[in-house]
C-alpha positions as CSV (number, residue, x, y, z in Angstrom):
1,X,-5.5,-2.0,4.1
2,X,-4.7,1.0,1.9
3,X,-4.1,1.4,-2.2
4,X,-0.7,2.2,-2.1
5,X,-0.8,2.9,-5.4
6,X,-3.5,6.3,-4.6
7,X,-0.3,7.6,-2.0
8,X,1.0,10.6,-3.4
9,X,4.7,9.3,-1.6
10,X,4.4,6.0,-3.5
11,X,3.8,7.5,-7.1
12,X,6.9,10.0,-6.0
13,X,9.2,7.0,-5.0
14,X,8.0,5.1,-8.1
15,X,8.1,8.2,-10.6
16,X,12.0,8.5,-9.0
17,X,13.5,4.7,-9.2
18,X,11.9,5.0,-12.9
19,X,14.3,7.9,-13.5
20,X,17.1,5.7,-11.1
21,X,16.9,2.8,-13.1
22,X,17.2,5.0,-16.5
23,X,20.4,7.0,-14.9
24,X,22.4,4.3,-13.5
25,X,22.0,2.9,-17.0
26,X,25.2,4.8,-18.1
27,X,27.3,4.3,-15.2
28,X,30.4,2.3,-15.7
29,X,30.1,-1.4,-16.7
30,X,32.4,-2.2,-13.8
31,X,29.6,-1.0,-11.5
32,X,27.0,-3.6,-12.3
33,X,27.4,-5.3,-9.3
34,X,28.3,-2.4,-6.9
35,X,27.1,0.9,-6.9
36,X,24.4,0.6,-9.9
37,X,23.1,-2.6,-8.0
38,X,22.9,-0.5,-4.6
39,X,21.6,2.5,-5.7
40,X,18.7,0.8,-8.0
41,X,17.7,-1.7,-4.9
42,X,17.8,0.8,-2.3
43,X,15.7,3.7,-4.0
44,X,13.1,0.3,-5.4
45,X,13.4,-0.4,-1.6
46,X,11.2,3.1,-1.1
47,X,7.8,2.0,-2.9
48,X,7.9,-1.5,-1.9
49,X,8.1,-0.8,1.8
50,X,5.1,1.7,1.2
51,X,3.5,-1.2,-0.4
52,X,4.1,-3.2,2.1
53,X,3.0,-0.9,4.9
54,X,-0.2,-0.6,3.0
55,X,-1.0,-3.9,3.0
56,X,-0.4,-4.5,6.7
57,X,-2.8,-3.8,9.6
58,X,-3.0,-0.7,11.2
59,X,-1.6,2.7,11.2
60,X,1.2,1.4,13.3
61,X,2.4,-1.2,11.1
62,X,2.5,1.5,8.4
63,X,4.3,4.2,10.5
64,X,7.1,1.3,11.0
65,X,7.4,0.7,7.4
66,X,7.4,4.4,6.8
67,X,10.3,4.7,8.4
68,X,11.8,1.8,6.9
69,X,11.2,3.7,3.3
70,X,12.9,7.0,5.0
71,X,16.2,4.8,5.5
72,X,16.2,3.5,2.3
73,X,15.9,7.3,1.1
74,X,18.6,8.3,2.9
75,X,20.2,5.6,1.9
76,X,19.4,6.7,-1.7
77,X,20.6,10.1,-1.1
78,X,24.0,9.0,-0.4
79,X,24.5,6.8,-2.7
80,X,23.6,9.9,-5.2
81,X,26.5,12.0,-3.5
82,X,28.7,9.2,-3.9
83,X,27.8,8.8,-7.9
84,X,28.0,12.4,-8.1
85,X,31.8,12.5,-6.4
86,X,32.5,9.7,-8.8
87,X,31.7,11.9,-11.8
88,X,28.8,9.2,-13.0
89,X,26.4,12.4,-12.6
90,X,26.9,15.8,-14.0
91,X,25.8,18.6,-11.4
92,X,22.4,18.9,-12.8
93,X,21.6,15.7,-12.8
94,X,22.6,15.7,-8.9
95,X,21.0,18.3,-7.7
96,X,17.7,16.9,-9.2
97,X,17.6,13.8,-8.1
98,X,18.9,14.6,-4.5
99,X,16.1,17.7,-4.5
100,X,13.5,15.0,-5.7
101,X,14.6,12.8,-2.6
102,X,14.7,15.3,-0.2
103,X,11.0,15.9,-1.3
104,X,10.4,11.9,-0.6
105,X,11.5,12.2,2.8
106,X,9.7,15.0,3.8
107,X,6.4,13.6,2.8
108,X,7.7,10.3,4.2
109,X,8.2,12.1,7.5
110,X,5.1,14.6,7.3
111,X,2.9,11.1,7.0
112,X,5.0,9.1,9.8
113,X,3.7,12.0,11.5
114,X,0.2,12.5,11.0
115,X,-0.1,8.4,11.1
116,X,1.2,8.7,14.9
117,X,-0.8,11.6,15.7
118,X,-4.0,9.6,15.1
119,X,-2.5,7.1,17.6
């Protein structure tokens, strides 16, 4: 079992649904329930399935829930692109975000890889 909470990529997913949570906060009222809900779940989706990774056995259970983090960044990355089409985010606020989980998913997929090199 590993401190998830010592991973570098856990304190960047948790640092960015922090800033998710605090942007989606002015989106319309009308999006509650849709695109607010999505984006918030899938980007708190990211640290709890490094979490939950950690506190499995092995390297291989990890590498699987690595991967399942990944998605949920991509996931993440879309729905930004979709908020940003939608006008709920200015430009700069876009391109942040979407460089900060760009970021996430290379060191997702830089430790998916080292994790199944050891193997």
């Amino acid at each position: 079992m590993k401190d998830f909470k010592s991973l570098k990529a856990w304190g960047k997913a948790h640092e960015l649904t922090l800033k998710i949570y605090n942007v989606t906060k002015s989106f319309l009222r009308e999006e509650v329930f849709g695109l607010t809900s999505q984006l918030r779940r899938a980007c708190a989706s990211i640290p709890v399935n490094i979490a939950e990774g950690c506190g499995r056995s092995g390297d291989a259970e990890l590498a699987r829930f690595l991967v399942i983090a990944s998605g949920s960044a991509s996931e993440v990355e879309y729905h930004l692109l979709l908020a940003h089409d939608l006008n709920y985010l200015d430009h700069a606020e876009y391109r942040q975000l979407d460089g900060e989980v760009n970021e996430l998913k290379r060191m997702l997929t830089a430790f998916i890889n080292k994790l199944k090199a050891k193997s």
